[in-house]
Each structure stands twice: as C-alpha cells, then as structure tokens.
N, C-alpha and C positions, 0 to 999 in steps of 0.2 A: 782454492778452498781446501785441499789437499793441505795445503803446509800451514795453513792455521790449527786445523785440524790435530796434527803432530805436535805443532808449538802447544796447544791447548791443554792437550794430553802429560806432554812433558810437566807439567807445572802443576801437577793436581799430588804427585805425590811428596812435591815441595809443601804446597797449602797444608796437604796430613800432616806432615812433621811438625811443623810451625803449630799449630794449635793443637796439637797434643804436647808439643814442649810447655805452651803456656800452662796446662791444666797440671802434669804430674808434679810431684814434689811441691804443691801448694802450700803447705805449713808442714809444721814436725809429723801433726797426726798422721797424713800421708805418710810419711815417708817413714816413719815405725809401724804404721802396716808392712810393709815390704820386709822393714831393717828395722827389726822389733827392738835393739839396743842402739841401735841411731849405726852410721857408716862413719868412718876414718881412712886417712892417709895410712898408709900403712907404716911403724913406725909413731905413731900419735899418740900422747900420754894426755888423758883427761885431767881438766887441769881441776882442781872441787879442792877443798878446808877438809871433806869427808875421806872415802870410801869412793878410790877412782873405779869408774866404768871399763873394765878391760875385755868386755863380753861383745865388744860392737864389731859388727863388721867392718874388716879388713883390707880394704881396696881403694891404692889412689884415682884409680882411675874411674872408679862408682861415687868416690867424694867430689870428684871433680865436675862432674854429670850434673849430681845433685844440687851442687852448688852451682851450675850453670842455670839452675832452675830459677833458683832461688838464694839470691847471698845471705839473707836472713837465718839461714837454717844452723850456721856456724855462728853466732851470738857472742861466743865465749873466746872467738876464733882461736882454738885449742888444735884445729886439722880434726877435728869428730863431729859431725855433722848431729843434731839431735839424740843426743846421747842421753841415754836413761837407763836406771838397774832393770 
C-alpha cells in the first residue's frame, strides 16, 4: 500500500504540468497578455510590406515554449511569435 501510495504521489505533478501546458498560449490573445508585442527568436526580423515589429520580446528560448504550445502562433513563420505594434 505504501508503494502505490508514492507511485501515486509521483505522478500528480506530471498530471499539473500536462494540463496547464494544454491551456496557456491558447491563441495570440493569450499570449500578448503576457508579450504585449508577441515573443521572438532572438535575432528575428518581422517579415510585413509595412513598418516591421522590432518592440517584441527577445527570447529563443520563450519562442520556443510558446510554440511548443501552440505551432499556430508563428503563422508567418518569421521566428516572432504573435507579433503586433
């Protein structure tokens, strides 16, 4: 009874992770709450006909995350994740 007990234990803060993975970065709006001009590779030039986005956060390794969320959120796949002025 003891060692189920532990196994049981073990596994509850895998279950947390796992469904809080599914919920954050659900679409852009999430995730420009956070990264109000969307996240980037660092090194990442927005690709637009306009007036590029140079104001977004900075981090391969936060684009990486986000995109593990959700591959949807790079559209343009430029390396900036939901990028907006």
């Amino acid at each position: 009874a003891r060692l189920t007990a532990v196994f049981t234990a073990s596994l509850l803060p895998m279950a947390a992770k796992t469904s809080a993975k599914k919920k954050l970065y659900k679409n852009c709006t999430s995730l420009n709450k956070k990264y109000k001009h969307g996240v980037g590779k660092s090194g990442a030039k927005d690709r637009t006909s306009g007036k590029r986005v140079t104001n977004f956060k900075k981090s391969t390794k936060i684009y990486n995350e986000a995109m593990s969320y959700n591959r949807g959120l790079d559209r343009d796949k430029d390396g900036i994740a939901c990028e907006k002025r």
